[in-house]
N, C-alpha and C positions, 0 to 999 in steps of 0.2 A: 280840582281834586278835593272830593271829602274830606276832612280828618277825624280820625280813627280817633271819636272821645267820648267818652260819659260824663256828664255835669248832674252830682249828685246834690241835688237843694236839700238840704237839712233843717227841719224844727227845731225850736227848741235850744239847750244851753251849746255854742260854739265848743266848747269843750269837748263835747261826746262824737263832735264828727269824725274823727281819724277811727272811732271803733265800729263804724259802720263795716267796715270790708274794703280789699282796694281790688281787687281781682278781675281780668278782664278785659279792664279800659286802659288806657291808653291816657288817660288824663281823666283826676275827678278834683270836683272843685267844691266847698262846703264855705261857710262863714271863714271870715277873717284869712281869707284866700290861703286854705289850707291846702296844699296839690303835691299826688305824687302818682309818680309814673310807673304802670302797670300793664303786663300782659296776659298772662295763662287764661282760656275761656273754662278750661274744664273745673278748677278750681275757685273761679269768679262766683260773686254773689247770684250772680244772672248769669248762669251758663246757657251758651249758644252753641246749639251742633248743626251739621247739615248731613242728614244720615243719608241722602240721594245723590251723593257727590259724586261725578263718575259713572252715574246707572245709567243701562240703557233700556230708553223704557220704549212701550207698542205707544202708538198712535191714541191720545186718548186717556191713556192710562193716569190714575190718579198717584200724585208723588207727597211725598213729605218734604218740603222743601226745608224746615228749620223745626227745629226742638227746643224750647226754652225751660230750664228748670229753675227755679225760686229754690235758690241757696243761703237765703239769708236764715238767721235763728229766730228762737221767739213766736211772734204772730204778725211777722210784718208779709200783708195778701199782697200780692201784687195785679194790676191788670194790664194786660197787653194794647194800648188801644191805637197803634198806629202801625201800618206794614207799608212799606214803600218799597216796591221793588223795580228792577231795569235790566239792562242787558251792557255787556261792557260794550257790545259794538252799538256806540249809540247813535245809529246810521239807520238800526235794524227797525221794518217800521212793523213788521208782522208780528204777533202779541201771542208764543206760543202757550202759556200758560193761559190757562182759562177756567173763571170758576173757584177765584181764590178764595180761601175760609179759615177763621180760626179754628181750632179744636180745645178741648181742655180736659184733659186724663180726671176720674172721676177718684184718685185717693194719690199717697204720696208715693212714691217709689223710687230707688234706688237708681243712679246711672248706668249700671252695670246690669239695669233688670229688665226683661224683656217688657216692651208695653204693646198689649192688646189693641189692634184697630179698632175692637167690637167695645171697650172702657172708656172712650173716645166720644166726646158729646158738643155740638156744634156750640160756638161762643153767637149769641146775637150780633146780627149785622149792624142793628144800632149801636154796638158797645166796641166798636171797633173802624178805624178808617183806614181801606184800603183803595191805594191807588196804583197804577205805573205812572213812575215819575216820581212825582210831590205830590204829598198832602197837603204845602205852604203853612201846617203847623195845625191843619182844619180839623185835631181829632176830638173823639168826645171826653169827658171825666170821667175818669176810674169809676166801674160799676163793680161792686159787691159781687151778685148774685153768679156772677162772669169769672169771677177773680182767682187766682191760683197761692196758695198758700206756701209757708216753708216745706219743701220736698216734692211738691207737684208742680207737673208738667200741664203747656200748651203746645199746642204744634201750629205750625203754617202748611196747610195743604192746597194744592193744584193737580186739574188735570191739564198733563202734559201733550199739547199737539206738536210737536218736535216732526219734520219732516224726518225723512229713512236720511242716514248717514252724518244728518244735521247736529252741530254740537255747542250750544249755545250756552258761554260764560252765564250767570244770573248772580245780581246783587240784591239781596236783600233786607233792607233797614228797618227796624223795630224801633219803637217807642212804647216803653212801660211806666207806670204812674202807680205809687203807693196808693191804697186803698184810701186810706185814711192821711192822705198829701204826706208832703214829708221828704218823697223821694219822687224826682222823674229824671232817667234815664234813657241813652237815645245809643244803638249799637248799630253804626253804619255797615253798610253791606259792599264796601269797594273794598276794604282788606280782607274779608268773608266771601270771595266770589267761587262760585263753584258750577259745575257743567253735569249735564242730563245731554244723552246720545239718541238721537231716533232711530230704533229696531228695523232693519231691512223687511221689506215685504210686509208689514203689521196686518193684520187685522185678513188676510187673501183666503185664507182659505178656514176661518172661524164662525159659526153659528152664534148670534147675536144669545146672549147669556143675562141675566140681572140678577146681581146680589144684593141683599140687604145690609147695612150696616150693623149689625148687631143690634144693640139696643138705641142706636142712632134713630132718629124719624126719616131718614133720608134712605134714598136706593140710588146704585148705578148699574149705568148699562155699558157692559163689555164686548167684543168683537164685532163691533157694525164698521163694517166699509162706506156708508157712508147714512142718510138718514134713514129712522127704521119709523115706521108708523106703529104708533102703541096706542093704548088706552089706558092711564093711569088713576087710578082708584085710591084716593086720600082720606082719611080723618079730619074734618076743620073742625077747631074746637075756638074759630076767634071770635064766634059769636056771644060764648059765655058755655053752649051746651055744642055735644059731637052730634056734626053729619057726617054723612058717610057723602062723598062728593066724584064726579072722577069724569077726564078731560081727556082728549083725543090731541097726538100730537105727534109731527116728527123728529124723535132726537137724536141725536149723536151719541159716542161713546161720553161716559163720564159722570157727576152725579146729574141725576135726574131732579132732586127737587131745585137746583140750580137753575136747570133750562125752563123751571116752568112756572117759577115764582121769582118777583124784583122784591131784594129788600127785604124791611121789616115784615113785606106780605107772604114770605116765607113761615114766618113763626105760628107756631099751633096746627102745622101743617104736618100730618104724618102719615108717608108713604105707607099702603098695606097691600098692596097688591098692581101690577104691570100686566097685559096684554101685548104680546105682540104679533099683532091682528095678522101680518101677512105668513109669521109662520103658525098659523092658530094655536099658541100656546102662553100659557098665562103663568106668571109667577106669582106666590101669595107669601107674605110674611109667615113664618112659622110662629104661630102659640094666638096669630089674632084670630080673633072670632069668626071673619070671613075666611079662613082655611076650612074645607070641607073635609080635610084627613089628615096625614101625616107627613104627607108628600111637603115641598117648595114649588116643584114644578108639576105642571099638569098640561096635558092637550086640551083642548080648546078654547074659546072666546067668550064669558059671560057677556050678556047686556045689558043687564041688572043684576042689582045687589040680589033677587031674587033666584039667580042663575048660578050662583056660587053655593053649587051642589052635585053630590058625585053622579048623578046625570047628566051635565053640562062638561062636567070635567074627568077627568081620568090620569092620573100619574102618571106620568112620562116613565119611559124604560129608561 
């Protein structure tokens, strides 16, 4: 069994450690074995939510599996850089969650405040280790550029394949590191377990949809029964200058730059436009320069970037 502890390492004079915060853990430990025993998450320095507890999600569907806020004062950043999650039946060998990713809210906000999916901007794959299971401690050093400040949020999101009626416990264990060292912190996921139900019937009678992420470079695709053949049209900007690039695939529901980049070959990669060749219709980010109107959605199929014209295309009713 786990135990439910934070081991807060402190710089600096022994004396200052009890004003750090005790909130949360269950056990924190600083020079000259200073320890007291702590519970409340909402008022913790590093507050832990699970805003999906209980939901019953379609087949596919993207969840928020955790919420973390940076409660501390001051300018102490924090980075997320380890997720370890599992299943309490740990028998289970089928791996519903797929596609897990950090997020990090783009200003500070309030617990109590609504936060925008579309404010939401993917943390780098390199600045974070995620596994099922254990990391065996594999993760990287607190990145800057990644990092969430006093008052702002990260989140932990999945898309969720949860079979129709299936209800699977999920534990999930974080590890955060001061920006600038100082602090690293580990909040296990066994007294944090929470359950996601799979929606009867999902996805039976829905026309395969794709939304954009807001100002995210990523897109997903919603109500496909099973693989949909698209034509995915990207921005790669890893060469130093933007092409316009775009790949033929069959995906599932879920994000889409997910299925179709490993890794750091994700990054500089930005979704602008989806085809889905068999039901001739194509989706285009709104405001990019390959949008020929006003529309998101259009009838038919460019073949090239030269095709992305209200000739080729036509608004969908």
């Amino acid at each position: 069994m786990k135990r439910r502890t934070l081991i807060l390492l402190l710089g600096g004079a022994s004396s200052g450690a009890m004003s750090i915060g005790t909130g949360a853990f269950s056990s924190m430990e600083a020079e000259r074995n200073v320890s007291v025993n702590v519970e409340d998450d909402e008022d913790a320095y590093i507050r832990y939510e699970k805003p999906s507890d209980g939901k019953t999600v379609e087949y596919g569907e993207q969840v928020t599996l955790v919420r973390v806020r940076n409660q501390f004062g001051g300018n102490q950043d924090l980075a997320l850089v380890g997720v370890e999650y599992e299943y309490e039946d740990e028998d289970r060998e089928d791996d519903v969650l797929r596609n897990v990713a950090v997020e990090r809210y783009d200003s500070p906000a309030a617990p109590d405040e609504t936060l925008s999916d579309e404010d939401f901007t993917d943390v780098d794959d390199d600045h974070v280790a995620i596994e099922r299971g254990s990391t065996n401690g594999n993760y990287p050093a607190a990145n800057e550029s990644d990092a969430f400040g006093p008052g702002e949020w990260v989140r932990i999101v999945a898309d969720a394949h949860v079979p129709a009626g299936d209800s699977p416990d999920i534990e999930v264990t974080i590890t955060i590191e001061g920006v600038k060292g100082g602090i690293s912190a580990q909040l296990f996921g066994e007294t944090r377990a929470f359950s996601l139900t799979g929606a009867e019937d999902v996805s039976a009678s829905q026309t395969p949809t794709v939304d954009f992420k807001g100002s995210s470079d990523n897109a997903k695709l919603d109500g496909a029964e099973s693989g949909v053949l698209t034509r995915v049209w990207y921005r790669d900007e890893s060469e130093g200058e933007e092409t316009l690039e775009n790949r033929e695939e069959n995906l599932s529901n879920g994000q889409i730059r997910n299925q179709l980049f490993n890794g750091s070959e994700k990054s500089d990669k930005r979704i602008v436009a989806v085809s889905l060749t068999d039901l001739n219709r194509t989706y285009v980010r709104e405001g990019d320069e390959l949008n020929p109107g006003s529309s998101v959605c259009y009838e038919g199929v460019p073949g090239s970037e030269d095709e992305f014209d209200l000739d080729t295309l036509s608004a969908c009713d």
